[in-house]
C-alpha positions in Angstrom: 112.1 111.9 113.9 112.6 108.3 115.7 116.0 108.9 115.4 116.1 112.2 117.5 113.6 110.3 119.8 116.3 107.9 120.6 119.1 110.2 121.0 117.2 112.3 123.6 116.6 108.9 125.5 120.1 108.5 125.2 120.6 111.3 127.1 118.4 110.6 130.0 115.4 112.8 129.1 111.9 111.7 128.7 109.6 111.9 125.2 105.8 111.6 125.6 103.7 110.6 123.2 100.0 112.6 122.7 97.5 110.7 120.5 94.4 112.3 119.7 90.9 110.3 120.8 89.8 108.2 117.7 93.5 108.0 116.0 94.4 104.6 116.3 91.5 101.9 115.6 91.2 97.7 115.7 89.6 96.4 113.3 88.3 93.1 115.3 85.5 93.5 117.7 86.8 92.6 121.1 84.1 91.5 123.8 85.2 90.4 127.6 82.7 88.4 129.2 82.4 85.6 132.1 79.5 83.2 132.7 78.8 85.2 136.5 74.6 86.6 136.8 75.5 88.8 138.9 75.8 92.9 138.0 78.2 95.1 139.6 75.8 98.2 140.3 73.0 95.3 141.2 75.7 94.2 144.1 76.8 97.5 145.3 72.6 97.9 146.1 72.6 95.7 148.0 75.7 96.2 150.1 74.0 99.8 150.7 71.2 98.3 152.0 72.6 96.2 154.6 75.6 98.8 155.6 72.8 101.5 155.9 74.5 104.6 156.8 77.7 103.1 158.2 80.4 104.1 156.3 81.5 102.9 153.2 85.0 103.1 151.3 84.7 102.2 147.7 87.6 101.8 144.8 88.1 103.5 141.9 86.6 103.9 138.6 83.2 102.0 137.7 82.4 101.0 141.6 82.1 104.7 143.1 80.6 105.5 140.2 77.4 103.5 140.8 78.1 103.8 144.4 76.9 107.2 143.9 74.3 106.5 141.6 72.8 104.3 143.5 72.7 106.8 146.8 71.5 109.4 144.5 68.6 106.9 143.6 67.8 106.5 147.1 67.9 110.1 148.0 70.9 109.6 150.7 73.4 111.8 151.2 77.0 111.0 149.9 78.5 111.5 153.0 78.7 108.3 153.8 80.9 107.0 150.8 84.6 107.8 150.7 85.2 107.5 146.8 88.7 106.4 146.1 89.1 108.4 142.7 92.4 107.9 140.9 94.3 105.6 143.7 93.5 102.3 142.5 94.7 99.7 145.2 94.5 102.3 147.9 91.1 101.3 149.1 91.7 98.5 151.6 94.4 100.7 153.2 92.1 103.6 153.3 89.7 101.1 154.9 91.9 99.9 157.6 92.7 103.4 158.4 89.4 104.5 159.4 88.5 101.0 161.0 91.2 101.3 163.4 90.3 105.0 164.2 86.5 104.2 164.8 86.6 100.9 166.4 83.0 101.1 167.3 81.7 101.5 164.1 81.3 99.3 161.3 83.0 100.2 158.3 82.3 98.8 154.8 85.2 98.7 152.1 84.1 97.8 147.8 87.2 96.9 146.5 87.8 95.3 142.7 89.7 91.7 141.6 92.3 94.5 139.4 92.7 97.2 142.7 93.5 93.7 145.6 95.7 92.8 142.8 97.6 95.6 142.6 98.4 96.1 146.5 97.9 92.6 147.8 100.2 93.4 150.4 97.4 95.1 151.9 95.5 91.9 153.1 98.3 90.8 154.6 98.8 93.9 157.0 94.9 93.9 157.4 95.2 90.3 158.7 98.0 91.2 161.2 96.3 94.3 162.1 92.6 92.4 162.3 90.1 95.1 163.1 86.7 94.1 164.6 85.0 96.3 162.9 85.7 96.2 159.1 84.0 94.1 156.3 86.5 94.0 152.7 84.5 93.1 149.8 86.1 92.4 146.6 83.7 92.5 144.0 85.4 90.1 141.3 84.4 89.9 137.5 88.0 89.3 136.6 88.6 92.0 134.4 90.2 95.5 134.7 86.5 97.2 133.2 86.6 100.5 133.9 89.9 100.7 131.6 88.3 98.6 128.7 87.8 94.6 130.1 91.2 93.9 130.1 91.5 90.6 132.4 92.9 90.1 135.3 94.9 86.9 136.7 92.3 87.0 139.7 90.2 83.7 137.9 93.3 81.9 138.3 94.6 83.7 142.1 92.3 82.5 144.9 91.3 85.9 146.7 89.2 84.1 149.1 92.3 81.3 149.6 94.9 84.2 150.4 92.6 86.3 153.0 92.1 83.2 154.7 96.0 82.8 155.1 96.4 86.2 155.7 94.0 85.7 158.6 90.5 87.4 157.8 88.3 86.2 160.3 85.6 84.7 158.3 85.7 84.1 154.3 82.9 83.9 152.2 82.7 83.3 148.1 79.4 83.9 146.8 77.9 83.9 143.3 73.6 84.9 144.3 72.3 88.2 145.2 70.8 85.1 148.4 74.1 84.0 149.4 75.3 87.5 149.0 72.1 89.3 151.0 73.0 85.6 153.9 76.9 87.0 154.3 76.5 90.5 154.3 74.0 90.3 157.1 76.2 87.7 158.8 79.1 90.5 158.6 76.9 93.4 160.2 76.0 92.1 163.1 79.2 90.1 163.7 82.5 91.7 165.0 85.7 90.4 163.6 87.6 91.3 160.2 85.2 90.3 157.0 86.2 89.2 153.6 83.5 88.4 151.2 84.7 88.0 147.5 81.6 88.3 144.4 81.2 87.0 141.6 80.4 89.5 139.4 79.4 89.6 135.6 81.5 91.9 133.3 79.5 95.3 132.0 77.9 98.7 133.4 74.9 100.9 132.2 75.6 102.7 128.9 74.2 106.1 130.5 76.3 105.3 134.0 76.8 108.8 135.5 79.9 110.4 137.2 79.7 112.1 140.6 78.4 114.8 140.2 80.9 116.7 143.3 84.4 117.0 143.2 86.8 114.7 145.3 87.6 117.5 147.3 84.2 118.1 148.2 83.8 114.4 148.9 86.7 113.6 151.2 85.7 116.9 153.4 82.3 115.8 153.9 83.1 112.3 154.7 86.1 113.2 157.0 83.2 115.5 159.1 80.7 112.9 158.8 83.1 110.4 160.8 84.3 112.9 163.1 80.8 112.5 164.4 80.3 109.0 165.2 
């Protein structure tokens, strides 16, 4: 069977392979872990705190996730949140897109360590562009979780080091919910282009939830909720 495998690939065509949930196993017990206090879900309350109502664009996987968890806790509408499902890397850009169209309103971004990674290139054209009126926060527990724990290479890239080169306007790195709670606030009422990188502990609710509307649903009601600001 390899051996017709090969000879198809020979030819140019493609051969997938489907494996059934459960087939293949590991007998060692991996565990990804970092010495950070700090939990994901616990950080993205209090970004919605601060932000409010002002629109938020968050990355994909666990991050929307309790995004919308945690406005379903508050009883907000999800309006507010754009969630970036399936595009990781996108979210800056996304970000940046709305900033520049809104210029008088503030506009929050959650990105992840893995999704800046992926399209770095982003902070650079968000340096050159530098919007007044947009906050990137890269929420860093140095693993690709949502996908397993895998690490990332951001405990060894300096996130903070390469927005400041690519010209954020202020740079913050902060490892308590205080310094967090000190920056955010900072970033509110300040104009200029925010990067604020978090040290974030690796690990999510067992029970976490999944948003409960489709991403159709979710991008038409948060392209007519910024239509009206």
């Amino acid at each position: 069977m390899l051996a017709e495998y090969k000879t198809l690939l020979q030819k140019g065509k493609n051969v997938a392979f489907v494996i059934r949930k459960g087939a293949l196993s590991y007998e060692e017990k991996v565990v990804y872990k970092n010495d950070n206090q700090m939990l994901r879900e616990e950080i993205i309350q209090h970004i919605v705190a601060v932000s409010e109502e002002a629109p938020i664009i968050s990355t994909t996987g666990k991050a929307s996730r309790e995004l919308f968890e945690t406005r379903e806790a508050n009883g907000q509408s999800h309006k507010y949140d754009f969630l970036t499902v399936g595009s990781m890397g996108h979210t800056s850009s996304i970000a940046l897109g709305v900033a520049i169209n809104k210029p008088e309103q503030k506009i929050w971004c959650i990105d992840g360590d893995g999704a800046v990674l992926m399209h770095m290139g982003a902070m650079a054209v968000m340096g050159a562009v530098k919007p007044q009126n947009l906050v990137h926060i890269v929420i860093n527990n140095g693993a690709h979780e949502t996908v397993g724990g895998m690490p990332t290479v951001a405990q060894s890239a300096d996130l903070s080091t390469i927005a400041k080169a690519c010209g954020y306007d202020t740079v913050s790195k902060v490892s308590s919910f205080a310094e967090l709670d000190k920056v955010l606030q900072a970033a509110k009422t300040t104009p200029g282009l925010h990067f604020i990188e978090v040290a974030s502990a690796i690990g999510a609710r067992e029970d976490l939830g999944r948003p409960t509307t489709t991403a159709l649903v979710n991008k038409q009601n948060f392209m007519e909720y910024i239509q009206l600001l």
